[in-house]
PLY file of the C-alpha trace (Angstrom):
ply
format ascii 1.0
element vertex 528
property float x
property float y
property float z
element edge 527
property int vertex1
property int vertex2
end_header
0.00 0.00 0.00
2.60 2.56 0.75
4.11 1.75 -2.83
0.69 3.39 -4.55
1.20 6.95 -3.39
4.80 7.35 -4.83
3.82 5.79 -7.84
0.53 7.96 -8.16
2.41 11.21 -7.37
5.57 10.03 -10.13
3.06 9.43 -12.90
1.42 13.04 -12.44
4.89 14.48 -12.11
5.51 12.71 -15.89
2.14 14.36 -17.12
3.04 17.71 -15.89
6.50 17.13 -17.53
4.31 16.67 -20.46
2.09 19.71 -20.13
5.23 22.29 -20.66
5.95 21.58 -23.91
2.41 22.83 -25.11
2.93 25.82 -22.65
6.05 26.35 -24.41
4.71 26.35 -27.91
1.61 28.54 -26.60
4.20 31.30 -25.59
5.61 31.31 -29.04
2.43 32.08 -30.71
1.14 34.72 -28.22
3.41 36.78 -26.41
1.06 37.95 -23.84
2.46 37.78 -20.18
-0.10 35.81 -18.82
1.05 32.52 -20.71
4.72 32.99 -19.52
3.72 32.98 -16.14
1.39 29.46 -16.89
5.20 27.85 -18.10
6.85 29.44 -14.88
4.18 28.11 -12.68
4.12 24.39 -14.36
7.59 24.04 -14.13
7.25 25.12 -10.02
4.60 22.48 -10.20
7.01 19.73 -11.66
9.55 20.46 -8.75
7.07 20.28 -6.32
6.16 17.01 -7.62
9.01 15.71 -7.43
9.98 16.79 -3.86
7.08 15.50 -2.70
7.68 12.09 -4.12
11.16 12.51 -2.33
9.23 12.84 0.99
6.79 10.01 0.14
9.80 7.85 -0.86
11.68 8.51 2.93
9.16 9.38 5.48
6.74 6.85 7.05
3.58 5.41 5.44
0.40 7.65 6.46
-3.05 6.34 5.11
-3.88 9.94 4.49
-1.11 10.08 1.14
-3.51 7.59 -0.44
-6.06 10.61 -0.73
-3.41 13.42 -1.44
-1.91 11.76 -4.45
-4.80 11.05 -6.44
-5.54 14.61 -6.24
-1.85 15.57 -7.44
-2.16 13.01 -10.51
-5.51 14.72 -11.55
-4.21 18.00 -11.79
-1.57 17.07 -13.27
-4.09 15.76 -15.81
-6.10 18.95 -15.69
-2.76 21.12 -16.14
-1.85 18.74 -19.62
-5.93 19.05 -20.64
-5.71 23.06 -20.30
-2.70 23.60 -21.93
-3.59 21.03 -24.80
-6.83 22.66 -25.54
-5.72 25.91 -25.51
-2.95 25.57 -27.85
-5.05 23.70 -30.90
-7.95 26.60 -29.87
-5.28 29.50 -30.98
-3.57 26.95 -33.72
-7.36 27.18 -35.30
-7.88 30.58 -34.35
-4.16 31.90 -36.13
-5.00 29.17 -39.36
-8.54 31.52 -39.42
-6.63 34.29 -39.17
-3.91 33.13 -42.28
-7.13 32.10 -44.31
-9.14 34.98 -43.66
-5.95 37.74 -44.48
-5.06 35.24 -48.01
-9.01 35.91 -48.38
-8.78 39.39 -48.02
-5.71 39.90 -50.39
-7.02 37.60 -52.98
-9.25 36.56 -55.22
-11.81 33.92 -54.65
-12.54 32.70 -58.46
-8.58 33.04 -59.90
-6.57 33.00 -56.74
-4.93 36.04 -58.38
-4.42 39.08 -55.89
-7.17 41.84 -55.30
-7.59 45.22 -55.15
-6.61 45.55 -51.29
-3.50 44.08 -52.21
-2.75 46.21 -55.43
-3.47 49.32 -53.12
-1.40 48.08 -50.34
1.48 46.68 -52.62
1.46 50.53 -54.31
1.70 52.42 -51.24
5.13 50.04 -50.04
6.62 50.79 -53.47
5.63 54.46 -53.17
7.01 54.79 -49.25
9.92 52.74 -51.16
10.02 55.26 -53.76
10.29 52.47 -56.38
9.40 53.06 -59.46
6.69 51.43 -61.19
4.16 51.13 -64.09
0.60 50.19 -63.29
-1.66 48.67 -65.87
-5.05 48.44 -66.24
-6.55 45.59 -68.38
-10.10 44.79 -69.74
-10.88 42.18 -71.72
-12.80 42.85 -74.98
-16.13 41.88 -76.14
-16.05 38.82 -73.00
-19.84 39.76 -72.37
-20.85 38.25 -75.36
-19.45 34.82 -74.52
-20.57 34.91 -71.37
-24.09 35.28 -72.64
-23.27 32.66 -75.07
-22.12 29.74 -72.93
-22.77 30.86 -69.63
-21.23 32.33 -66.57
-19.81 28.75 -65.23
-17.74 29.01 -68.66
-17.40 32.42 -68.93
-15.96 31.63 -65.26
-13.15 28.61 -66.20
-11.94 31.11 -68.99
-10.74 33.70 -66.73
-9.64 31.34 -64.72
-7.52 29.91 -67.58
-6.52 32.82 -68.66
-5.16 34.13 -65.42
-2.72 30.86 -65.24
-1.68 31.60 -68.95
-1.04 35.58 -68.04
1.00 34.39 -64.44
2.58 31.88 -66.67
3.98 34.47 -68.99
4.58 37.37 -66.62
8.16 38.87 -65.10
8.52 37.15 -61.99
8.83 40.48 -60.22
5.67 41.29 -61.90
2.28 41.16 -59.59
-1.08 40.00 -61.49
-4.09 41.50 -59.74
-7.41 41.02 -60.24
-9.57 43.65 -59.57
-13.35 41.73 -60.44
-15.42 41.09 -63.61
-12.70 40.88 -66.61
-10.52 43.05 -65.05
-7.12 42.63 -64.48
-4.41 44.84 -63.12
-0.59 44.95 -63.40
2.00 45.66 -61.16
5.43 46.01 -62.77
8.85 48.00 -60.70
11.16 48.36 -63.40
14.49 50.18 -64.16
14.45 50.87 -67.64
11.19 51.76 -69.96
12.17 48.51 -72.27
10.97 46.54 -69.28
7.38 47.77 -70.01
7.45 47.37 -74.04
8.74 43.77 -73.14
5.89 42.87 -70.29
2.86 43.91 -72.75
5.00 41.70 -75.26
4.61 38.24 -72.75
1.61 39.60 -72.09
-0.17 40.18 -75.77
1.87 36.31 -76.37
-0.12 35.06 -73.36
-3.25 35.23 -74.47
-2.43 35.39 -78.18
-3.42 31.51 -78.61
-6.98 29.89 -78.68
-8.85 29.15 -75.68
-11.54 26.32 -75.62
-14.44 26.97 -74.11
-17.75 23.97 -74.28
-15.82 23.16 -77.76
-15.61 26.40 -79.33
-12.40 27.83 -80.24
-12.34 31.27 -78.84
-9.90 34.47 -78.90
-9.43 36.97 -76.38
-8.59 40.65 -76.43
-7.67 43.14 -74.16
-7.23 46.72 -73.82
-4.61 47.77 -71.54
-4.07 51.46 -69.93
-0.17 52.39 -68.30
0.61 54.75 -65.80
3.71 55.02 -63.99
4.84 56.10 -61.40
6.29 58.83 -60.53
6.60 60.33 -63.88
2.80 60.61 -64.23
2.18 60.40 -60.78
2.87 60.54 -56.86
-0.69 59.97 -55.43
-2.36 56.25 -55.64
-5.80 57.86 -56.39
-4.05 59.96 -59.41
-1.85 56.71 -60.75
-5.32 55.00 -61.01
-7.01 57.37 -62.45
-4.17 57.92 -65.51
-4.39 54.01 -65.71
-7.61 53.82 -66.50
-7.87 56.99 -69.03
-5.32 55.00 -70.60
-7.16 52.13 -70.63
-10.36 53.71 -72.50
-8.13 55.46 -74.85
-6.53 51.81 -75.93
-10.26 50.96 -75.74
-11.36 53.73 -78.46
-8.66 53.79 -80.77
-8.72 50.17 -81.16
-5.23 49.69 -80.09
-4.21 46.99 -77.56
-2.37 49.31 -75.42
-1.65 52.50 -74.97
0.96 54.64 -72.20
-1.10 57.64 -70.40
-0.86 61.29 -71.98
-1.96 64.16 -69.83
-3.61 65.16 -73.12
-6.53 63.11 -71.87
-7.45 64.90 -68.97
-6.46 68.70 -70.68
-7.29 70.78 -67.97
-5.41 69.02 -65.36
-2.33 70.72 -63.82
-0.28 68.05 -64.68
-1.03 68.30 -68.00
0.03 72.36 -67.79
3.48 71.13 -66.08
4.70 69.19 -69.09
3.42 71.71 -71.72
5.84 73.78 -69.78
8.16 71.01 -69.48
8.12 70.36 -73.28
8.66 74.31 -74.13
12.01 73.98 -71.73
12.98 71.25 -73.60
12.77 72.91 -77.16
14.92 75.96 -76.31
17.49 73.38 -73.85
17.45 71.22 -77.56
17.15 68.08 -74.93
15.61 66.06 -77.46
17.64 63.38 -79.02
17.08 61.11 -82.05
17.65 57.45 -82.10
17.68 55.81 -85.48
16.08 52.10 -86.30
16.86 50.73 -89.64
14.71 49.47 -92.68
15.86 46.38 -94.78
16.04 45.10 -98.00
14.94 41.15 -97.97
17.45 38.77 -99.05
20.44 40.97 -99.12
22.78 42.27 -96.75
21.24 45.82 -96.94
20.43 48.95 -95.14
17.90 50.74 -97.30
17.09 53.74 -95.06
16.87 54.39 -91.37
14.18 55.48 -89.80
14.84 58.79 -87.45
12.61 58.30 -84.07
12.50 61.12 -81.22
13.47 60.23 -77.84
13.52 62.57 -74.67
15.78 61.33 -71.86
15.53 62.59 -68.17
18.19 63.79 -66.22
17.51 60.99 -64.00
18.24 58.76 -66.95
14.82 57.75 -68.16
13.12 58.16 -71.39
9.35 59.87 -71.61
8.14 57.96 -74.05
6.74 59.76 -77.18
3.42 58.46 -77.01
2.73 60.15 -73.94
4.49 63.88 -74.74
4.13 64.16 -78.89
-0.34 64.24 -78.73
0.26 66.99 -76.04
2.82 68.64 -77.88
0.09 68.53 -80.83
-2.69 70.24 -78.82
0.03 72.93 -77.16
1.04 73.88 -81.00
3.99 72.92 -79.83
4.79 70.29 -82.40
5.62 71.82 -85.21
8.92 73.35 -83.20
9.75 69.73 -82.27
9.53 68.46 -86.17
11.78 71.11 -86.98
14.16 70.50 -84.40
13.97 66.75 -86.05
14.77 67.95 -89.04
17.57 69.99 -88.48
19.09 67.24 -86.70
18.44 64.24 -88.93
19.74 66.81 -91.95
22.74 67.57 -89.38
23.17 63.78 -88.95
22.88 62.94 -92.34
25.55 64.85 -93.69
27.68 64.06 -91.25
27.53 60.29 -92.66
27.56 61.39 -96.05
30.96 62.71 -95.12
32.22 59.87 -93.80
31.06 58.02 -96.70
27.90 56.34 -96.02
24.81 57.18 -98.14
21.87 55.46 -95.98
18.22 57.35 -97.05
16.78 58.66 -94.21
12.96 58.45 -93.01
11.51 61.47 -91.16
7.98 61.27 -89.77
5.62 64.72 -90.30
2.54 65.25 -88.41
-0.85 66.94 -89.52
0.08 69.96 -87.81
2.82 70.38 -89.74
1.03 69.86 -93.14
-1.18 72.72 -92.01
2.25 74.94 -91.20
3.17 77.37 -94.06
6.41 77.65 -93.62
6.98 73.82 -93.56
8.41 73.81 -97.11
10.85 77.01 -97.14
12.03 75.32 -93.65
13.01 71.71 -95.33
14.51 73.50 -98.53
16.74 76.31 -96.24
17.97 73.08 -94.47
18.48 70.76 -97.18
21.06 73.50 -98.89
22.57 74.11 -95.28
23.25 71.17 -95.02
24.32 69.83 -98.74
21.78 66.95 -98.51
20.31 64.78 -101.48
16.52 65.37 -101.18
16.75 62.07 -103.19
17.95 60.30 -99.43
15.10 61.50 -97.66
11.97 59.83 -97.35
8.98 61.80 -95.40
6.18 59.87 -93.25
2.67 61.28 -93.01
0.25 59.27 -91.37
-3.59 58.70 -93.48
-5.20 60.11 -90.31
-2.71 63.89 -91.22
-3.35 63.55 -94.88
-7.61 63.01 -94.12
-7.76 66.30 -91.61
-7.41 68.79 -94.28
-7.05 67.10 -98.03
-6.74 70.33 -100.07
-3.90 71.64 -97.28
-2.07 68.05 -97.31
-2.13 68.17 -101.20
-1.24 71.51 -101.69
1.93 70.99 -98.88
2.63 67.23 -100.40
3.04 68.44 -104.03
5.56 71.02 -102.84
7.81 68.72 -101.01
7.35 66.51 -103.59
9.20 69.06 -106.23
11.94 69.70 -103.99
13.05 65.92 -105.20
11.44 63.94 -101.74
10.35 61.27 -101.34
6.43 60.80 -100.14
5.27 58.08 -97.47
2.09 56.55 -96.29
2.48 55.74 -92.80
0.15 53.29 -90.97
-1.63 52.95 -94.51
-4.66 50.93 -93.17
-5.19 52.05 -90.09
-7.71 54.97 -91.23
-10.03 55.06 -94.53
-7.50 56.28 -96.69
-9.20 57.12 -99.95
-7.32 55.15 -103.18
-7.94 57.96 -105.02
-5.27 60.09 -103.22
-2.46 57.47 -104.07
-3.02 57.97 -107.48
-3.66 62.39 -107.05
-0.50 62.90 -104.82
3.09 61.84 -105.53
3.39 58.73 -102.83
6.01 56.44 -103.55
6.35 54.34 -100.44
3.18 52.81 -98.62
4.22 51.77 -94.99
1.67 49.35 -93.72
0.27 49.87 -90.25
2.00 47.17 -87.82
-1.33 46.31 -86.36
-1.54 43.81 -89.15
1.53 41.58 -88.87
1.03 41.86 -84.80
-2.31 40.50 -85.34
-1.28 37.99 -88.13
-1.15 35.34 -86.48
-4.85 35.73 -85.16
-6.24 36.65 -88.28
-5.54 34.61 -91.21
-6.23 37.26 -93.32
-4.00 39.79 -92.39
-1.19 38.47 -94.59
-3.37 38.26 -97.75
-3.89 41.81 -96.96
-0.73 42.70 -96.09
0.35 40.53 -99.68
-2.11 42.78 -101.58
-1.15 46.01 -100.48
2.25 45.12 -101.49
0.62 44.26 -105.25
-0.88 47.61 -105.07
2.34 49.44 -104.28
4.24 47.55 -106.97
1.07 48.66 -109.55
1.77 51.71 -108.19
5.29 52.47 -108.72
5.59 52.59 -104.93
7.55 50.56 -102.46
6.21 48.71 -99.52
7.44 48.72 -96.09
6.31 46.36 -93.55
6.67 47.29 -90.13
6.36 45.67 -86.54
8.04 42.25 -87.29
8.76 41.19 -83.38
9.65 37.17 -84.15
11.18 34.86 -86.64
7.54 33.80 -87.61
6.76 37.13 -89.06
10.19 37.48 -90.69
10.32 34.31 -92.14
6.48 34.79 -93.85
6.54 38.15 -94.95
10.05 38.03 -96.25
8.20 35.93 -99.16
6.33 39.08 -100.54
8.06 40.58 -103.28
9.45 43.93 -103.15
8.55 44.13 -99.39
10.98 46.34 -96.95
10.79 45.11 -93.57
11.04 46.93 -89.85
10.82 45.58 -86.68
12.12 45.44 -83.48
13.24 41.37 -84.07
15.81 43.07 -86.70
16.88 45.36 -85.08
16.13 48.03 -81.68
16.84 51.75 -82.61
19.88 52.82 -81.80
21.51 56.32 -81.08
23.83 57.82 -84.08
26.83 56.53 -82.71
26.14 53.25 -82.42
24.40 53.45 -86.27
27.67 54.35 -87.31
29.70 52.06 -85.80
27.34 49.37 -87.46
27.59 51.07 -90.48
31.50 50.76 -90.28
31.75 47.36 -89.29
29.08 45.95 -91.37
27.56 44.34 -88.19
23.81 44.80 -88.60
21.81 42.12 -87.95
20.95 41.85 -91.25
18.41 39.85 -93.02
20.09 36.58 -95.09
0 1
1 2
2 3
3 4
4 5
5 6
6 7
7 8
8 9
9 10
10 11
11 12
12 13
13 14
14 15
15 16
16 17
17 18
18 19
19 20
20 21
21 22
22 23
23 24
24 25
25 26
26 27
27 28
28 29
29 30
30 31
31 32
32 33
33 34
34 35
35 36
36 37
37 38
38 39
39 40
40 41
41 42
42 43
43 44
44 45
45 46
46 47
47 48
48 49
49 50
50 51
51 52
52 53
53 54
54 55
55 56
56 57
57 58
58 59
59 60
60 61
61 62
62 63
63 64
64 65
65 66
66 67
67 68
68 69
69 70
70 71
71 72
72 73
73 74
74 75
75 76
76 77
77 78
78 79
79 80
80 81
81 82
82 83
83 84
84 85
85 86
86 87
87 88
88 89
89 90
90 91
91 92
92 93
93 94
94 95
95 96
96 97
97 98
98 99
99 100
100 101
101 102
102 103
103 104
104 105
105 106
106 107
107 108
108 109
109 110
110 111
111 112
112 113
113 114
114 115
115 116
116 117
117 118
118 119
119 120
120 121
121 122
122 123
123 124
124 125
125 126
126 127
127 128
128 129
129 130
130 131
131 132
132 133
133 134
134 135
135 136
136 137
137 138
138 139
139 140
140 141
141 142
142 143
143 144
144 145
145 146
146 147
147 148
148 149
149 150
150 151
151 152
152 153
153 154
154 155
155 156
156 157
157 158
158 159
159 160
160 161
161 162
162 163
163 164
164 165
165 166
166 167
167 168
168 169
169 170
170 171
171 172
172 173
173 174
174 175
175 176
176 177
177 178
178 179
179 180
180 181
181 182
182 183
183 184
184 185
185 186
186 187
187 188
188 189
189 190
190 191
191 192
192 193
193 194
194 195
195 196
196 197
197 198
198 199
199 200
200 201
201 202
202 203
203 204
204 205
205 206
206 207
207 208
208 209
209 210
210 211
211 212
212 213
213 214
214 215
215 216
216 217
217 218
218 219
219 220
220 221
221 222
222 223
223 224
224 225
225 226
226 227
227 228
228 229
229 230
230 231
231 232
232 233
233 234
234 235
235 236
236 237
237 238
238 239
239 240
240 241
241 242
242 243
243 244
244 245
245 246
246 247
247 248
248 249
249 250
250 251
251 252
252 253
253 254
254 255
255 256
256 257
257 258
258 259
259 260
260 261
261 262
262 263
263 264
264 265
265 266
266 267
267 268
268 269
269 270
270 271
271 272
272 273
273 274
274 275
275 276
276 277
277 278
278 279
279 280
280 281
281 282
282 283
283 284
284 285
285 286
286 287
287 288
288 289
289 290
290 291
291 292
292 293
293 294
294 295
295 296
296 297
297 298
298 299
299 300
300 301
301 302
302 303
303 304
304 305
305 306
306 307
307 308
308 309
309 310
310 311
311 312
312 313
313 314
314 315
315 316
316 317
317 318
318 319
319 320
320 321
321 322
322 323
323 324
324 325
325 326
326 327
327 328
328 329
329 330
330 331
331 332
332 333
333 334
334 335
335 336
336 337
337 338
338 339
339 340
340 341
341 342
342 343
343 344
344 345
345 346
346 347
347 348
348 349
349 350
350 351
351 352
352 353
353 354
354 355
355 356
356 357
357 358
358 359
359 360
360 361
361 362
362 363
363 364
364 365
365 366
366 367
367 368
368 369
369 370
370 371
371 372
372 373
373 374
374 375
375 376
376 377
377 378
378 379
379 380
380 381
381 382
382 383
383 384
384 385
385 386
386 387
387 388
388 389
389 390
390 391
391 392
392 393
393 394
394 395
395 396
396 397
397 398
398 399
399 400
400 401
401 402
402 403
403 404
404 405
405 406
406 407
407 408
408 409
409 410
410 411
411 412
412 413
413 414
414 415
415 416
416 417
417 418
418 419
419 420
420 421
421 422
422 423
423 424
424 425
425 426
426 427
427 428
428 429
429 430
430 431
431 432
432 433
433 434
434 435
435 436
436 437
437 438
438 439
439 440
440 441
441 442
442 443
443 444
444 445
445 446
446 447
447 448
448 449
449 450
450 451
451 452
452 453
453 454
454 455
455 456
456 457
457 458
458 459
459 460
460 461
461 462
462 463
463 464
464 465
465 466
466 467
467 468
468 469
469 470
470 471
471 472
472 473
473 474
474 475
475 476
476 477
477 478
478 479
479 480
480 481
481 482
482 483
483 484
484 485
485 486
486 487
487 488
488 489
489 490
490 491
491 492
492 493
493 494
494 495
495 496
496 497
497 498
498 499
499 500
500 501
501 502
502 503
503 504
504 505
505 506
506 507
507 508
508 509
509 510
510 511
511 512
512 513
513 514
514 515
515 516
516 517
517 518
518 519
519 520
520 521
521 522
522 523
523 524
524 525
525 526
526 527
């Protein structure tokens, strides 16, 4: 008998020993005082435990243990219950918790983060002062296949194409979705080519079929950029430009398109960069960067087209999407085209000199069809300069030739006799009437690059694309095709006859220098 009470007490001591290591794990996961004290006090309780075993173990039997240790082996069983429950009650509370905060920062349907989370994740890059772009995307014409299959469908889609976008995305990109067919972007990057190449993955993403109930389906999307900080410091503001963008891409048909404070013309922002641009005509801080035009199946450079870029003392470029349309509205434009001009004329007889002949491409707007002194300016500068009007090509979109025919005649004719050469640019992309390619002088039809981008979609776009160059040749004109971005393209439209070719898979533009230095060395990436 005197044997049960030492054992009784021993076996509670071994479940207490067993109740700290819950205690333990409890204090890990809440720090609150109160559980600290709980691990003190169960350890005090082991020690006690075992001295009074001790005592059992050396002082004479006393009937009266038999009813104290019972009572110290049930709280020891109490203690180990307690602790027990209380630590899988606050491992189920903190797993709500995890759930319930991945709820709240994402989205139910794709699993793709929400809006909370694209707010949150802008205001750490802003405190951060990282720069970023934020896009806006909406898919186009999805409503109608909803309706047509259903909302379970129209459901798996954007679930599919969610994994297809994540699939395709910079890693340090974030894909948000903000509800509906809505997506949202969030892209830090370093250099603007970072952008250009993320609406790339992104276009190649989604440019395949999807299957939905057995129907082959396509997908578009329009997609609106803002970044920050150049358009904006404020979360509300970088939204806002995001999704003017977003309708602009969405009314001009075009599947993306950068913010322009031209948009929203009364803003202040908008005022700033008019001011901005002004500075940056009389400073002469625009630059040109050149991106050549090839001749198929040889190793050569037929002209080089001259492109206007406007770098940042910080070291960034504003791209010329977002400055040139607010330029145009300012009446500011026509100051930038001639500060083109002087420098491409400046540039080109600098090669001339140095013994290369390439024909150079210069793009006009509608503004300056409408300017007077347009002509006078080009002839002053082709005799300051010594250059062969026969080397320079000129690039008017249809949309500046449909604005004002009579003025765009009247202005084409004359730089026409003054030996230059006329272009259609984006020829396509408006309603062009094919009466004015036989009426005015054009001699090189540039198709809009919409078509080869989209040629893989739409099977017709390269019988198009084949027929304009007929036309041209019928003509007596020449046919470039621009926006070749993969080997694809290149290898399919290099068939067409008589078809110049452009693209960014040939070749990036490239400051004068480094034109030169190609020109030199022969090093192009040419076209075998």
């Amino acid at each position: 008998m005197q044997n049960i009470a030492p054992l009784l007490v021993i076996l509670g001591t071994v479940v207490m020993i067993h109740a700290i290591r819950p205690t333990l794990s409890i204090c890990k996961k809440d720090q609150r005082i109160g559980w600290r004290i709980v691990a003190v006090m169960t350890s005090l309780f082991v020690l006690a435990y075992c001295c009074y075993t001790y005592f059992l173990i050396k002082l004479p039997f006393d009937h009266i243990e038999l009813l104290i240790a019972p009572v110290f082996l049930f709280g020891s069983f109490y203690v180990h219950l307690i602790t027990n429950l209380s630590l899988r009650s606050i491992n189920k509370y903190q797993q709500a918790a995890v759930k319930e905060h991945y709820c709240g920062l994402h989205d139910a349907l794709t699993g793709l983060k929400n809006r909370k989370f694209m707010l949150q994740s802008m205001k750490s890059k802003m405190t951060d002062a990282c720069p970023f772009a934020l896009m806006l995307l909406d898919l186009d014409k999805f409503k109608p296949i909803n309706d047509a299959f259903g909302h379970l469908a129209g459901d798996a889609l954007l679930k599919a194409l969610a994994t297809r976008m994540l699939a395709n995305l910079p890693s340090k990109a974030e894909l948000i979705r903000l509800g509906g067919d809505e997506f949202a972007i969030i892209l830090p990057y370093a250099d603007a080519q970072e952008i250009d190449n993320c609406i790339k993955q992104l276009q190649n993403s989604i440019r395949h079929k999807f299957l939905v109930r057995g129907t082959v389906v396509h997908v578009d999307m329009s997609i609106g950029i803002a970044c920050y900080p150049s358009q904006s410091s404020s979360i509300t503001e970088l939204i806002k430009c995001a999704d003017l963008a977003m309708y602009e891409a969405k009314k001009s048909h075009y599947s993306f398109c950068y913010y322009s404070a031209s948009y929203q013309p009364s803003s202040k922002q908008h005022m700033q960069l008019i001011d901005k641009i002004r500075n940056a005509i009389e400073k002469k801080e625009f630059s040109l960067h050149f991106q050549p035009i090839y001749i198929p199946g040889t190793k050569e450079i037929y002209s080089v087209e001259a492109l206007i870029r406007w770098q940042q003392p910080d070291g960034r470029y504003i791209s010329p999407s977002l400055f040139i349309p607010v330029a145009e509205k300012a009446g500011l434009v026509s100051a930038i085209s001639k500060l083109v001009i002087h420098q491409s004329f400046q540039q080109l007889s600098r090669w001339q000199e140095q013994g290369f002949s390439p024909r150079l491409q210069l793009n006009l707007s509608a503004h300056d069809l409408g300017d007077n002194q347009l002509v006078e300016y080009i002839q002053a500068r082709l005799e300051r300069f010594d250059v062969d009007p026969g080397h320079v090509v000129l690039e008017i979109t249809e949309s500046a030739m449909m604005r004002d025919i009579q003025t765009a005649k009247a202005t084409m004719t004359s730089l026409y006799k003054l030996g230059l050469t006329l272009c259609v640019d984006d020829f396509g992309a408006g309603y062009t009437c094919l009466t004015m390619l036989s009426d005015l002088p054009i001699k090189q039809i540039k198709i809009d690059s919409r078509y080869v981008i989209e040629m893989s979609r739409k099977n017709n776009n390269f019988q198009i694309i084949s027929s304009v160059a007929f036309l041209a040749k019928n003509i007596g004109a020449e046919v470039v095709i621009e926006g070749i971005e993969n080997e694809g393209q290149l290898k399919r439209l290099s068939s067409i006859p008589n078809a110049l070719l452009q693209g960014h898979f040939l070749c990036e533009p490239m400051c004068a220098r480094d034109i030169e230095a190609h020109l030199q060395q022969e090093q192009l990436l040419y076209i075998d």
